[in-house]
N, C-alpha and C positions, 0 to 999 in steps of 0.2 A: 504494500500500500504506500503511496506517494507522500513523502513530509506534508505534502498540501495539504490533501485528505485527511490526514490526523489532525493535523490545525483545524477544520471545518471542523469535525467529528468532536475536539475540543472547545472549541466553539458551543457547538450544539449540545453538549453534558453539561458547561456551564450555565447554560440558561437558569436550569432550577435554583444555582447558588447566588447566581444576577435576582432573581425574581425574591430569593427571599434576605439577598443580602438589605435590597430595596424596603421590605418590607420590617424587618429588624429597623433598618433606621428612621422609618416612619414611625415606627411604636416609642421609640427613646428621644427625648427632649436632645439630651449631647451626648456622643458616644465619642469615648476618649480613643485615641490614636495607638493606644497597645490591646485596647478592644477585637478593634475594628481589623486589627493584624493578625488576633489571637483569633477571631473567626473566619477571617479569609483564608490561615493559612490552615486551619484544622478541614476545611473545605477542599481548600489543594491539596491535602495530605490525604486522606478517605476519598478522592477519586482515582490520582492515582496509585494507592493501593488495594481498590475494588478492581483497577482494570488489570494490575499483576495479578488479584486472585483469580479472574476469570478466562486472564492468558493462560496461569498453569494449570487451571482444571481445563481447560478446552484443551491443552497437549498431552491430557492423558487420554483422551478417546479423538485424536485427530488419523491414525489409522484405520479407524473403523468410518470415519464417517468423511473420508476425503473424495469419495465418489460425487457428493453431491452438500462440499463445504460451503461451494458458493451461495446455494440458497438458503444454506441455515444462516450464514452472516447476511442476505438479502430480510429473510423473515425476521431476524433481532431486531434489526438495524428500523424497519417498517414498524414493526409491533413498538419498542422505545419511539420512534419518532410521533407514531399517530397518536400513542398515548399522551405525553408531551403536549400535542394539538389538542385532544382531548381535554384533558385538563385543563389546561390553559386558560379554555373556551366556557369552560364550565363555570370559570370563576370562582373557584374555593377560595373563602375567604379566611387568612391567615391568622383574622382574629382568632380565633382557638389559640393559636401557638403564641400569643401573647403573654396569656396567662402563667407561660412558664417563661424566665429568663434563657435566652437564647444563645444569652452570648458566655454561658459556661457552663462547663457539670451536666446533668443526664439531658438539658434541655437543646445546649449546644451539641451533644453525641450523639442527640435523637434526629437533629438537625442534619447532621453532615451522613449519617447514617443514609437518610431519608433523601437524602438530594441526591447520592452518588449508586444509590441501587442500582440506574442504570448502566453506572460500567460496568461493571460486571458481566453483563450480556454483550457489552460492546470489548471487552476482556477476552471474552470468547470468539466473539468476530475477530478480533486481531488473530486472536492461535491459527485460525483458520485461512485467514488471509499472508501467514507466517511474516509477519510485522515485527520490526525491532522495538520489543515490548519496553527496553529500556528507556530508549527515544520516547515511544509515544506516549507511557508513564510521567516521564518527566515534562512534558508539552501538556499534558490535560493536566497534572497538578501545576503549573506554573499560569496554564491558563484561565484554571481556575478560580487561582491564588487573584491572577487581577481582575477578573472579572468578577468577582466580588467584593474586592476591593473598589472596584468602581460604583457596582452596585450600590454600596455605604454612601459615598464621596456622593451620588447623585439623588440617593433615597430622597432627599429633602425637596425636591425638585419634580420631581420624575412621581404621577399618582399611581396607584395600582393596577390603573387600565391600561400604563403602557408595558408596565411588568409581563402583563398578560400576554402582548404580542412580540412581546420575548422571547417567551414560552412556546409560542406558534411556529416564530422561525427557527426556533432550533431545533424541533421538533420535523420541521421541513427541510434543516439539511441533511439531518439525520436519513430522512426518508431516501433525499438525493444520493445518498453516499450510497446506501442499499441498491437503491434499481443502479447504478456508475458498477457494483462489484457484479452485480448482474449479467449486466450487457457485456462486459469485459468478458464473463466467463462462457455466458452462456452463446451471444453473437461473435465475439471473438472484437468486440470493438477497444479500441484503443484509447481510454478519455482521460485525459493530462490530468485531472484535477487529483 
């Protein structure tokens, strides 16, 4: 898979850390500057070490299922993205997750827990696409890391209905990245991204 492609792919798993780094700093009057670090960076840490865990379980059954790897990274890659749109769309409202302090302890764990589930599926799309899991570990947690950092920096700004289409497009490249490993595999097409 192409550095590009992961950067998208990182792109599109941070949305949920964007959407709620946004929404953290809309609940908190002022959020101090080792806060705001100590949750970005626990975000960039829990994605990518969900996408190592789901590289090395997808490399222990990638003999068995190499006939037909490309569709199962097709259907991850679709089933995360549409969900992503799904939600998004739905509007759940994060007030619930108010109620508990976000930015430490089981509220921040539930947090980063809860936003990175989807590498894990995309952990296994990598095994499968035999991707330099190092690399693209370190690219989703670094991408993460600043996209939720941005997320904070703009919460004040930024209302929860554009958080929302945050969630939509990364959820759509998500999609994109799926039918790209598709065609590659299955049409034999060649697509730079």
């Amino acid at each position: 898979m192409s550095l590009l492609s992961v950067i998208f792919i990182a792109l599109g798993l941070s949305a949920d850390c964007f959407a709620v780094s946004i929404g953290i700093a809309c609940t908190h009057a002022s959020i101090k500057s080792r806060v705001i670090w100590r949750v970005a960076g626990t975000f960039g840490l829990f994605q990518a070490g969900m996408v190592v865990i789901g590289f090395f379980a997808g490399l222990s059954v990638i003999d068995i299922i190499s006939a037909f790897d490309h569709w199962i990274a097709f259907g991850l890659l679709l089933f995360i993205g549409v969900r992503m749109i799904y939600e998004a769309l739905q509007g759940e409202d994060d007030q619930e997750l108010v109620k508990l302090d976000l930015t430490r302890g089981f509220g921040l764990l539930g947090v980063a827990v809860a936003t990175s589930i989807d590498a894990l599926a995309v952990g296994l799309a990598f095994a499968v696409e035999e991707t330099n899991i190092g690399l693209a570990a370190l690219l989703i947690g670094l991408v993460s890391l600043a996209v939720s950092f941005l997320g904070f920096k703009l919460g004040n700004r930024i209302s929860f209905m554009a958080s929302r289409w945050v969630g939509v497009a990364g959820g759509l490249v998500l999609v994109f990245i799926g039918l790209k490993i598709l065609a590659e595999h299955t049409l034999g097409w060649d697509i730079l991204l």
